[in-house]
C-alpha positions in Angstrom: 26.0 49.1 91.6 27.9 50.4 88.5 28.5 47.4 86.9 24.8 46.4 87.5 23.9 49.3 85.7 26.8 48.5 82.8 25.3 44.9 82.6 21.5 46.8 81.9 22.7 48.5 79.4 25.1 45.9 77.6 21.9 44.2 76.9 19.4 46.8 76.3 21.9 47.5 73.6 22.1 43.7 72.6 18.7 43.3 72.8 18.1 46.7 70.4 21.1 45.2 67.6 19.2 42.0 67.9 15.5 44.1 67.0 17.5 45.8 64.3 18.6 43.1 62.4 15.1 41.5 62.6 13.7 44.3 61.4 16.5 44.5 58.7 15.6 41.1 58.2 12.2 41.6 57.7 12.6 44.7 55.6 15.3 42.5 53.1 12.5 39.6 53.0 9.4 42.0 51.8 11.4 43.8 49.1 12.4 40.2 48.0 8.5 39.0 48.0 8.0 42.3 46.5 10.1 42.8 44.3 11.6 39.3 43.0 8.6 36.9 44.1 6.4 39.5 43.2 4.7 38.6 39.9 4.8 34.7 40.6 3.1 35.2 43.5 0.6 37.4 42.4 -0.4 34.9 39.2 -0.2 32.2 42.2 -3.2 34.2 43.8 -5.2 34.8 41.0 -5.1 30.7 40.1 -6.4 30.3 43.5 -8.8 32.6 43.3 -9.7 31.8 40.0 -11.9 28.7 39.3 -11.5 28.0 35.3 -13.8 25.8 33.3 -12.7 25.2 30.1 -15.1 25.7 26.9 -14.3 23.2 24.4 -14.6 24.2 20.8 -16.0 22.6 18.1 -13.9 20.3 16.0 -13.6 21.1 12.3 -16.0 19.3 9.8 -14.2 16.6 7.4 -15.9 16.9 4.3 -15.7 14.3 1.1 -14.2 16.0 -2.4 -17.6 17.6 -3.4 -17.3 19.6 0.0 -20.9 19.0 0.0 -21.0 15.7 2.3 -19.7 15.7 5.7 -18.1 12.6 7.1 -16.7 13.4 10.1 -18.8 16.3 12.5 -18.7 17.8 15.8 -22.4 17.5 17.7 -23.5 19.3 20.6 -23.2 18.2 23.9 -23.0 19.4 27.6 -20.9 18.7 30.6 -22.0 19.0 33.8 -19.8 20.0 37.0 -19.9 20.7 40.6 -18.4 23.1 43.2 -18.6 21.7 46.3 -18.2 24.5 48.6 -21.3 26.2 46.7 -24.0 23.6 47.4 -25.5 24.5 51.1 -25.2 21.3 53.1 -29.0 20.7 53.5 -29.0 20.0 49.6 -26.0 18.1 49.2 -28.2 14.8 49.6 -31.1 16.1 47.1 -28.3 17.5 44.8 -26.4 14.2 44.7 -29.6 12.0 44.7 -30.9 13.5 41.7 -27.6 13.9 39.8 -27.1 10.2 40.0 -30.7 9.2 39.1 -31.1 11.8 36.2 -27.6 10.4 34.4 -27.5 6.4 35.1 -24.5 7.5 37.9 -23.7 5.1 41.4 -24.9 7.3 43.9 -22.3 6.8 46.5 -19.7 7.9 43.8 -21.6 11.3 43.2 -22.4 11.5 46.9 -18.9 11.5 47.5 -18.0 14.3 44.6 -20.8 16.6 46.0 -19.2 16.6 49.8 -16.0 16.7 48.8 -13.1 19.6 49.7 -12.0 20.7 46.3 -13.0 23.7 43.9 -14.7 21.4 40.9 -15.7 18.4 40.3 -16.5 16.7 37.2 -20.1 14.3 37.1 -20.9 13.8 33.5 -19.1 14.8 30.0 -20.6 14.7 26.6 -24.5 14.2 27.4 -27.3 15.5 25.1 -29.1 18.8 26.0 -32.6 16.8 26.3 -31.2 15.6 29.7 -29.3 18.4 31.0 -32.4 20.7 30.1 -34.3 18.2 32.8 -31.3 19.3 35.1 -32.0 22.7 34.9 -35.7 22.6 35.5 -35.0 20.8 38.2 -32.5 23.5 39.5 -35.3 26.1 39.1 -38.1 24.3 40.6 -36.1 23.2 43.6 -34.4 26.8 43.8 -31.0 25.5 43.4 -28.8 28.1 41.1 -24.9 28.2 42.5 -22.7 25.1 43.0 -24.2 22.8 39.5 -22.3 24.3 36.3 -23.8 22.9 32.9 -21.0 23.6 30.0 -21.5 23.8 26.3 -19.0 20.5 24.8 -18.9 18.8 21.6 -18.9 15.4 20.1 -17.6 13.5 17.1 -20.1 11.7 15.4 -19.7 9.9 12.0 -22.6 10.0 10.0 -21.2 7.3 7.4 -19.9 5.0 10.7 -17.6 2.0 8.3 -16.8 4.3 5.3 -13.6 5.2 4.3 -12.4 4.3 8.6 -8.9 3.6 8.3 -8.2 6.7 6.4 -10.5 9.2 8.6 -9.6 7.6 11.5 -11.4 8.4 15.1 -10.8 10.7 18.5 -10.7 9.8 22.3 -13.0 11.1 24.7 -11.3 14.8 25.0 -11.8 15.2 21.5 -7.8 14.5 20.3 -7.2 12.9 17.0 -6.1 9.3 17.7 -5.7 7.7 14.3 -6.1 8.9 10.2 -6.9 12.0 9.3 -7.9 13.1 12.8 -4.8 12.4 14.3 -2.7 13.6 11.4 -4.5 17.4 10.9 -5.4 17.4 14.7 -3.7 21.0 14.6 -5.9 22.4 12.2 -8.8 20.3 13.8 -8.9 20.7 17.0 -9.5 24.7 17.1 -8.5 26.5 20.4 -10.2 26.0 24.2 -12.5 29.0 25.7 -13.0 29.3 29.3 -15.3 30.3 32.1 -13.4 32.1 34.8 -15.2 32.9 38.4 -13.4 34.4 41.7 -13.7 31.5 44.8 -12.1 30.8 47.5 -10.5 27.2 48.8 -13.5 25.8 49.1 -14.9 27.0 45.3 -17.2 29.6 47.0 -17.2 33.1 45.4 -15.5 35.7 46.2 -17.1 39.5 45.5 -19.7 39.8 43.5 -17.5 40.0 39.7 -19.9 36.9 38.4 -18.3 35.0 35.9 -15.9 35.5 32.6 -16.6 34.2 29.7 -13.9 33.8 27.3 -15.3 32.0 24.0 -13.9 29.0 22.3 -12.5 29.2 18.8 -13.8 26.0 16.6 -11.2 24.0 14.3 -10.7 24.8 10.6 -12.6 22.5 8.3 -11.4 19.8 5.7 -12.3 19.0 2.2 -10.9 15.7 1.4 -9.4 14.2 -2.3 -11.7 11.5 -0.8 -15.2 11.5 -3.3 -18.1 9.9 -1.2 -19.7 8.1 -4.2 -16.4 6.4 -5.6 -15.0 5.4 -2.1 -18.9 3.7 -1.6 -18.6 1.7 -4.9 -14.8 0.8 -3.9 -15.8 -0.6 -1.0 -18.5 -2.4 -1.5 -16.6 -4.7 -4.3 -13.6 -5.4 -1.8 -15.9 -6.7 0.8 -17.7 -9.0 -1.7 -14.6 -10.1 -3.5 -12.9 -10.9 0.3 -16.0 -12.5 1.5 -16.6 -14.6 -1.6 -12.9 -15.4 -2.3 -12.1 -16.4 1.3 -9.3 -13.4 1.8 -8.3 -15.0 5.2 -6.1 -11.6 5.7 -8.0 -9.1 4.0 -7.8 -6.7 1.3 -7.7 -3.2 0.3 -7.8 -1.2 -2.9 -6.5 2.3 -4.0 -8.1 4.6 -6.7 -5.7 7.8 -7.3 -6.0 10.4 -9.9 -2.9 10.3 -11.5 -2.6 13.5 -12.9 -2.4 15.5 -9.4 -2.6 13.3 -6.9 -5.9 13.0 -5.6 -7.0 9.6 -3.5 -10.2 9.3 -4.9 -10.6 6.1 -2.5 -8.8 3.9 -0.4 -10.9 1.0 1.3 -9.4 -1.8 3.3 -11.4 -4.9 4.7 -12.5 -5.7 6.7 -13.3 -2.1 8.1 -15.1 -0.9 11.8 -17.3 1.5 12.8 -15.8 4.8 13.7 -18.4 5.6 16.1 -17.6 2.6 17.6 -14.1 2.1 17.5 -13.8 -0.2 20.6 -16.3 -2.5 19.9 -15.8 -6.2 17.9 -16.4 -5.5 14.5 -17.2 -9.1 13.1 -19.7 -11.3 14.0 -17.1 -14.0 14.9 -15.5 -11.7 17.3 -18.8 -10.4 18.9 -19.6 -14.1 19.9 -16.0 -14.5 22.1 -15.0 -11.0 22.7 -16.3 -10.8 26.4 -13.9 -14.5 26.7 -10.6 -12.5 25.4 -7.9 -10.8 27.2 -7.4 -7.3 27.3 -4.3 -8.1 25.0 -6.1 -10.3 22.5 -9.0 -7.4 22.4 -6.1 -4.9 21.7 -4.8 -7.0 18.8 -7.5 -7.3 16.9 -8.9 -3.6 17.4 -5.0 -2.3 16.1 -5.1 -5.2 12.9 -8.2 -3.4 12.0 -7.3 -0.1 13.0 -4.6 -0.4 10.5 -4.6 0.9 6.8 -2.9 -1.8 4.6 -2.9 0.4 1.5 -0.2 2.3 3.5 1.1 0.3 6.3 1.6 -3.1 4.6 4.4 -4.1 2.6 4.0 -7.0 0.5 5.4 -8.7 -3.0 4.1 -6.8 -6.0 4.7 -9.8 -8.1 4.1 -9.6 -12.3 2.4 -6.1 -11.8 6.0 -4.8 -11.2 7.0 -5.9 -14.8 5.1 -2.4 -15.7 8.5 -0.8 -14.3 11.0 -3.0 -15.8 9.6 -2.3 -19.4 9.4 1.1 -18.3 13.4 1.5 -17.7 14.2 -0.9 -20.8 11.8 1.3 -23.4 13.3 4.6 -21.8 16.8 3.1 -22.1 16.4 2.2 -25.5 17.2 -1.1 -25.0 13.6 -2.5 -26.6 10.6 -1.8 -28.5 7.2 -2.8 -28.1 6.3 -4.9 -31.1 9.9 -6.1 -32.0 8.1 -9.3 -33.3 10.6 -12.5 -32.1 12.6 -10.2 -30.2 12.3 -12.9 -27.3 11.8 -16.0 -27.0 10.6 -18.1 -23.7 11.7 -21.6 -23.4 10.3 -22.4 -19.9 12.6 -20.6 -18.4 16.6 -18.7 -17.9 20.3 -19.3 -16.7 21.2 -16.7 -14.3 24.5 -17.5 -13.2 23.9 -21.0 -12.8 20.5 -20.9 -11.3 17.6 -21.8 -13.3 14.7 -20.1 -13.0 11.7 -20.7 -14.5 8.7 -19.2 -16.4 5.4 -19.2 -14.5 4.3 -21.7 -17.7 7.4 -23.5 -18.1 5.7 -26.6 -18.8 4.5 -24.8 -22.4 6.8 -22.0 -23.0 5.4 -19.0 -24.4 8.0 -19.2 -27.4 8.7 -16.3 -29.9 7.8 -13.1 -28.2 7.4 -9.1 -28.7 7.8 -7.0 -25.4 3.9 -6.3 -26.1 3.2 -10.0 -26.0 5.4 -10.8 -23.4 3.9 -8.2 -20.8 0.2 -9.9 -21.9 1.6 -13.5 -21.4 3.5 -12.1 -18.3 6.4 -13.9 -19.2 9.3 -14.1 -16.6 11.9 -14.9 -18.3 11.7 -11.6 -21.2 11.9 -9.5 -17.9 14.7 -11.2 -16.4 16.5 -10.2 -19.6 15.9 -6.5 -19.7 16.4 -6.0 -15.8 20.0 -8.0 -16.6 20.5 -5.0 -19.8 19.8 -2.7 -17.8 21.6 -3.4 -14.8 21.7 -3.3 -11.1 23.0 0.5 -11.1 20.8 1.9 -14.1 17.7 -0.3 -12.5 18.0 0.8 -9.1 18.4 5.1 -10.6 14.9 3.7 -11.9 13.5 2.5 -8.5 14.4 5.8 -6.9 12.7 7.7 -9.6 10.2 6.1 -9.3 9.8 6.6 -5.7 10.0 3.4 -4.6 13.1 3.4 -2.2 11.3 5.9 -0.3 8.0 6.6 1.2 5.7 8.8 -1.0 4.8 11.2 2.3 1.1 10.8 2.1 -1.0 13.2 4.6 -1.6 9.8 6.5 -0.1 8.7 9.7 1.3 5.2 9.9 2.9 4.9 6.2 5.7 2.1 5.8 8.7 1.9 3.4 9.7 -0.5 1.0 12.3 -3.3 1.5 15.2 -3.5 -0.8 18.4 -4.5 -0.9 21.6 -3.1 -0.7 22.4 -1.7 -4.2 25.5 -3.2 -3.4 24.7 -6.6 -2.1 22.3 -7.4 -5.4 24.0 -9.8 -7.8 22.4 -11.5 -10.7 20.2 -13.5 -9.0 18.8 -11.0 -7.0 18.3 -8.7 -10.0 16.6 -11.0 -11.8 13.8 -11.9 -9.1 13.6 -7.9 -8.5 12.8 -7.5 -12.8 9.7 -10.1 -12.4 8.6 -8.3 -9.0 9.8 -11.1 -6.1 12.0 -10.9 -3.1 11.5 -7.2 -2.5 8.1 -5.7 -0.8 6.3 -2.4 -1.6 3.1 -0.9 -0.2 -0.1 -0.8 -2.5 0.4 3.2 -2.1 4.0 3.0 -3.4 2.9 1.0 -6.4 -0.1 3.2 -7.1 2.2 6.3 -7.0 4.7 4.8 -9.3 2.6 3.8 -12.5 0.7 6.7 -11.7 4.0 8.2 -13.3 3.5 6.1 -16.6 0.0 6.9 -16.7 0.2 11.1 -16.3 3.1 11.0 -19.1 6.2 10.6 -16.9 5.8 12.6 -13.9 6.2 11.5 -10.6 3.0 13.2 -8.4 2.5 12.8 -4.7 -0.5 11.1 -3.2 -2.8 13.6 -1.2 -6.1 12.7 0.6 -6.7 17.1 1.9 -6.9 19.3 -0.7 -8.5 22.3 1.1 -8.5 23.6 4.4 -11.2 26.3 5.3 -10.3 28.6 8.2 -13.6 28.6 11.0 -13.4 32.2 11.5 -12.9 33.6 8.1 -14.2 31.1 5.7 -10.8 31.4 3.6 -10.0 28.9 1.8 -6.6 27.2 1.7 -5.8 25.1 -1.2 -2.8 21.9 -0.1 -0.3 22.6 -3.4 0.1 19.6 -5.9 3.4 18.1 -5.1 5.6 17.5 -8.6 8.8 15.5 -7.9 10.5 15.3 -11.1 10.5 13.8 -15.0 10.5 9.9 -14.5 10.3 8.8 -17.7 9.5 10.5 -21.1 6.1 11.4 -22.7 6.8 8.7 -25.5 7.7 6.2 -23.3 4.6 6.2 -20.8 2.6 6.1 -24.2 4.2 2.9 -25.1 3.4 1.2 -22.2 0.0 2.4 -21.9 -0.6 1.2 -24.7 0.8 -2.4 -24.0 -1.5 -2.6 -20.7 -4.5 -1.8 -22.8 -3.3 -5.3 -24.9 -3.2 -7.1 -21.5 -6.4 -6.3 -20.6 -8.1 -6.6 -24.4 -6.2 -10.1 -24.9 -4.0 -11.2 -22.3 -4.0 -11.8 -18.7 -6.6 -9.1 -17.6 -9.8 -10.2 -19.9 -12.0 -9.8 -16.8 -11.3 -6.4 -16.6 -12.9 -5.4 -19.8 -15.6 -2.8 -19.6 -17.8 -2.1 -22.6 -16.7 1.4 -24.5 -14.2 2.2 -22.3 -10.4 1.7 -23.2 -8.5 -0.1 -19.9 -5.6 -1.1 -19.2 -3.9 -3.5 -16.7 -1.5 -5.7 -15.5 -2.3 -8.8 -13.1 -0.2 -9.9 -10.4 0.0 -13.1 -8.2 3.3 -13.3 -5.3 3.6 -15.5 -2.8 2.9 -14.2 0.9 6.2 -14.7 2.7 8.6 -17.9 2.0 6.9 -21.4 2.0 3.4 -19.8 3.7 1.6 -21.2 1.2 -0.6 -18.1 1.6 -0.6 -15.8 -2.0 -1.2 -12.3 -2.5 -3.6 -11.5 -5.6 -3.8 -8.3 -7.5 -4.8 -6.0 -10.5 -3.6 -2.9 -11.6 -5.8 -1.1 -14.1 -5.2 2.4 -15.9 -8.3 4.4 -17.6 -9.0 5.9 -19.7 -5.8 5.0 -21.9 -6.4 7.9 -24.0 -6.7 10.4 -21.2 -5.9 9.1 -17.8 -8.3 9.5 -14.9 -8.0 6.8 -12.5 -5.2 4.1 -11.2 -6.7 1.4 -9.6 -5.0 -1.0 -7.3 -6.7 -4.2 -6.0 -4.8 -6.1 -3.2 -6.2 -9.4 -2.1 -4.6 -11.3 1.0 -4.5 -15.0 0.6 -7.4 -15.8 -1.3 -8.3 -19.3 -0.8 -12.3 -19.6 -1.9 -12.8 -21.8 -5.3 -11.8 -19.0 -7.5 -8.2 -19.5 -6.7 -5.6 -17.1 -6.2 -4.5 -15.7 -9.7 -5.0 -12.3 -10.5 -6.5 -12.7 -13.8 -9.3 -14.8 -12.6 -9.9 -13.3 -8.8 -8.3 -9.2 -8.7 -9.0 -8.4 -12.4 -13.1 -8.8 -12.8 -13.3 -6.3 -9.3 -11.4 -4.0 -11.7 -13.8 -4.0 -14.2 -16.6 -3.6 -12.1 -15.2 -0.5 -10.7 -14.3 0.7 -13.8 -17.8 -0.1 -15.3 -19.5 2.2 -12.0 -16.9 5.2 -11.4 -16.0 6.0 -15.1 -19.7 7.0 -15.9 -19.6 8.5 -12.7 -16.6 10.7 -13.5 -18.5 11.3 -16.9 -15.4 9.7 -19.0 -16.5 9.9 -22.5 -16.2 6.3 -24.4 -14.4 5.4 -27.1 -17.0 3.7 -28.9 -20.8 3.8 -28.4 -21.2 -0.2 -29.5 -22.8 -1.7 -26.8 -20.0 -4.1 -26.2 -21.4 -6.8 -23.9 -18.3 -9.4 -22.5 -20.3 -12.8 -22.7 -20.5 -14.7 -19.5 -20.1 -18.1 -18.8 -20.2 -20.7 -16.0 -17.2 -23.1 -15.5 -17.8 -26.8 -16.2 -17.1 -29.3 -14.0 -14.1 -31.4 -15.4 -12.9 -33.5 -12.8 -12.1 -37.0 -13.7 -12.2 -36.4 -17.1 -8.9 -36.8 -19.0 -6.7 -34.1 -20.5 -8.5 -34.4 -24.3 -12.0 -34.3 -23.4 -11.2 -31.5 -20.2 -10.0 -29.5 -23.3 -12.6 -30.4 -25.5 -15.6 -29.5 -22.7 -13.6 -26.2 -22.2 -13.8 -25.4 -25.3 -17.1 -25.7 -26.5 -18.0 -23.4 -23.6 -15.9 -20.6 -24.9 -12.7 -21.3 -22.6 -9.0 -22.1 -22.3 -7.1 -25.3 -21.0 -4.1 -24.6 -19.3 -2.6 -27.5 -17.9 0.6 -27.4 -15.1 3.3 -30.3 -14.8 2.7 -31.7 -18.0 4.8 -31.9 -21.1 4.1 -31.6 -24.3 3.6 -35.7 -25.1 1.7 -36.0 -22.3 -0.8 -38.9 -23.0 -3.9 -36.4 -22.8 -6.2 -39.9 -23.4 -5.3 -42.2 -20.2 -4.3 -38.6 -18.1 -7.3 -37.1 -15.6 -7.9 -34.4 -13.7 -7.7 -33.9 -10.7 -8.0 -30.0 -9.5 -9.8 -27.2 -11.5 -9.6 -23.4 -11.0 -11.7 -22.2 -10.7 -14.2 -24.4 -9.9 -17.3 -25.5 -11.3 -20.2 -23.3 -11.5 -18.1 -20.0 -11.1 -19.2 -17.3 -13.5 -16.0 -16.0 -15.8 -15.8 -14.0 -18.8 -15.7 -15.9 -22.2 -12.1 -16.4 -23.3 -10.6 -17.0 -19.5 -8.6 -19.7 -19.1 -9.3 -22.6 -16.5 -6.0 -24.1 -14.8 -6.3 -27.6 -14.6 -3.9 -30.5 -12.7 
């Protein structure tokens, strides 16, 4: 009986250590959730307690350089949402039925949203108030007021749709930045998110009766671009007609910067797309096959056009880089500008033991000045001075000039140039580099640089924001002009200004002339690649020489129309009729109030006709022969032609020469 009564008590005491350290247990456990788990778990409640719908702000407004026009704007719009648990099941069918008719929705799909188990639902973003306004009077009139949430939202819009795209770029359906300007300020852009915050439970129904919190949105800071509305229209509307009427299979693009801070007063590439409409085919060609292309071929073209060659593209400069060589040889003191029979071009140069030859080695240009040489664009005078100099001295050059770098323009996407080894350049390879071939620059690169000999020998960076305004305050934030050093002296950059305002007035860039206005220019024609037989064609003009206001940079890809593919004759007149639209816009003064009118004239047709009487028709319509392949005793009687460029009937200044075969 004793031990019975020993056993009952053994494990009533068990049984009570056992309750103890439970209850120790559970103690230990609610001072951990209390104590250590405490705050997590209390922010864990409130999110599911909490139903949040976000507010979206309004993206900042991206205004030209007047700050007057907008180009890029944020509309008004409204989203529409659903909580589930907040619709009464009798109206779940009406709800969805009329949801689905009122926005162009499948039924089923919205069906489906309305019924199902979660907090919020999304039926339709970014719709105009007209139709959401039909949604609420219907809500009224059917007494419907909890479970269908209408919410402020905005969308981009772009009022100008092609203009300046590549550089503004556009935004996805959540209002991010994806490309240009968008993407590249999207932190000042894209402002901060508000919120509407309601109690629910698991099902989204309310809980108490705390309504909802509203916690507003703050809108994105504004932009004021270097970008002027009026000069990027006139920029653009010449690079589509030279790229449509020169055949530019690839393209083109042109640059206008201000040279003495900076400023991109335009940047147009071509062919261009419509920002509103940034997935859609953006020639007529492709509109006819798009719905036949792959989802990789559609995604080719949209990124090719997408892209902003001014700053992405490398290419050969070709003669326009000669502007640097006689940059480095005046500042070295190595030559002068009107040195007359300094040089002399026999068809071409010995560079050790390769012959390379003058772009009119079959008439060599003879006894020379630099002046006369940079108007002739003579190969072989460069060759010379980049040899004088030398590889080390050239290439301290290059890098003050910036171009062994990227000039860090505010615009995503920008490519660097491709050199050579300092090291690995011999002779050869500095000689090709002095006339502007086997090395590739971007147009923004070469813009920058001889925006250096045009300001007086300062190298500026390229900017496209100048001003940011805050959305709250209205301050305004001025972007700093960037200075990065002395390049080459004050004396110097007057020299060579001087000798592209001879190119222009009697050599290679006749077509640029505008009446009263003092230009200056160099032409430039490179080869696309090796043995593509495709070209690149440019111009690079300067003005006003006396006071500089404006580098200009026309880049045409593979021109193969009638006009042909030298700068002089297809680049250089765009120039000029830029020039002849922007400079009275930018109220340049002229130099001389003459009404200076460049005659016009349309080129003969001289095919079949031998050499002399080519020569002779040429001449009696106020233009130049030049012949290729042929020597000097050519039999110009019993000789014919048989190519012209460009063509006949193409109108050209008086003076230009026709190239002939």
């Amino acid at each position: 009986m004793s031990e019975v009564k020993l056993s009952s008590k053994r494990k009533m005491r068990n049984m009570l250590f056992v309750c103890f350290l439970v209850l120790i247990c559970l103690i230990g456990r609610l001072g951990f959730i209390q104590f250590v788990q405490g705050a997590e778990l209390s922010t864990m409640a409130y999110r599911q307690q909490t139903l949040d719908r976000n507010v979206n702000p309004k993206r900042g407004t991206i205004y030209d350089a007047t700050g007057k026009n907008a180009i890029a704007v944020s509309s008004t719009v409204e989203t529409v949402t659903v909580n589930p648990g907040n619709i009464a099941k009798e109206d779940k069918e009406k709800v969805a039925k009329e949801l689905s008719s009122l926005f162009e929705l499948d039924y089923e799909t919205v069906l489906k949203k309305v019924n199902k188990r979660s907090s919020i639902e999304t039926i339709v973003k970014k719709v105009d108030k007209e139709k959401t306004d039909e949604l609420r009077k219907w809500m009224e009139e059917n007494n419907i007021m909890t479970g269908i949430n209408i919410d402020e939202d905005t969308k981009r819009y772009y009022p100008y749709n092609n203009l300046a795209s590549q550089i503004i770029g556009f935004c996805g359906s959540d209002n991010q930045g994806l490309d240009g300007i968008e993407a590249k300020y999207e932190e000042e852009l894209k402002g901060t998110k508000g919120s509407i915050q309601r109690h629910a439970d698991a099902k989204g129904g309310e809980i108490g009766e705390e309504g909802e919190n509203y916690v507003s949105a703050v809108d994105g800071n504004d932009l004021v671009l270097t970008i002027d509305l009026t000069i990027q229209s006139i920029v653009e509307k010449y690079l589509e007609e030279v790229c449509i009427d020169n055949e530019c299979t690839d393209g083109g693009s042109i640059v206008a910067m201000n040279p003495q801070n900076g400023d991109i007063l335009a940047m147009a590439n071509y062919p261009s797309y419509n920002l509103n409409e940034p997935y859609e085919p953006y020639t007529d060609e492709l509109k006819v096959t798009w719905d036949s292309l792959s989802q990789d071929e559609k995604t080719k073209n949209l990124q090719a056009v997408w892209r902003n060659k001014a700053i992405a593209d490398t290419y050969e400069p070709g003669s326009v880089f000669k502007l640097i060589t006689a940059s480095a040889a005046l500042e070295e003191g190595i030559t002068d500008t009107d040195n007359e029979g300094e040089f002399t071009c026999t068809g071409g140069i010995d560079i050790a033991g390769v012959r390379i030859k003058c772009w009119r080695y079959y008439r060599p240009h003879g006894s020379e000045s630099l002046r006369q040489a940079l108007m002739n664009s003579c190969n072989p005078v460069f060759i010379g001075l980049g040899q004088k100099i030398g590889v080390e001295k050239y290439y301290s050059y290059l890098e003050k000039f910036g171009l062994l770098k990227k000039t860090g323009i505010d615009l995503p996407g920008e490519a660097g140039s491709i050199f050579l080894a300092k090291d690995k350049v011999g002779p050869v390879e500095l000689a090709t580099i002095s006339f502007g071939q086997r090395f590739e620059i971007t147009p923004i690169q070469l813009v920058t640089a001889v925006s250096s000999i045009a300001n007086g020998g300062t190298s500026v960076k390229p900017r496209v924001v100048k001003q940011i305004i805050n959305s709250e305050t209205k301050e305004v934030t001025d972007v700093p002009v960037e200075n990065n050093g002395t390049v080459i002296s004050k004396e110097t950059s007057e020299k060579v200004l001087s000798m592209m305002e001879s190119v222009v007035s009697e050599g290679t860039g006749k077509n640029a002339k505008v009446a009263g206005y003092r230009i200056g220019g160099k032409t430039g024609t490179s080869e696309d690649g090796v043995n593509t037989n495709k070209y690149v064609t440019s111009f690079l003009g300067v003005a006003s020489i006396d006071n500089p206001q404006i580098v200009l940079l026309v880049t045409l890809y593979n021109p193969t129309g009638e006009g042909g593919h030298q700068g002089g004759g297809v680049a250089a007149p765009v120039g000029g009729q830029i020039f002849s639209e922007v400079l009275p816009y930018l109220e340049v003064t002229k130099t001389s109030t003459e009404e200076e009118t460049v005659e016009q004239v349309q080129t003969p047709d001289v095919l079949g006709k031998t050499l002399k009487e080519a020569e002779k028709i040429l001449k009696e319509s106020g233009l130049e022969a030049s012949f290729g392949n042929l020597s000097e005793d050519i039999d110009k009687e019993n000789t014919y032609i048989k190519e012209q460029t460009p063509s006949a009937g193409i109108v050209v200044n008086k003076g230009s020469k026709i190239y002939l075969k």
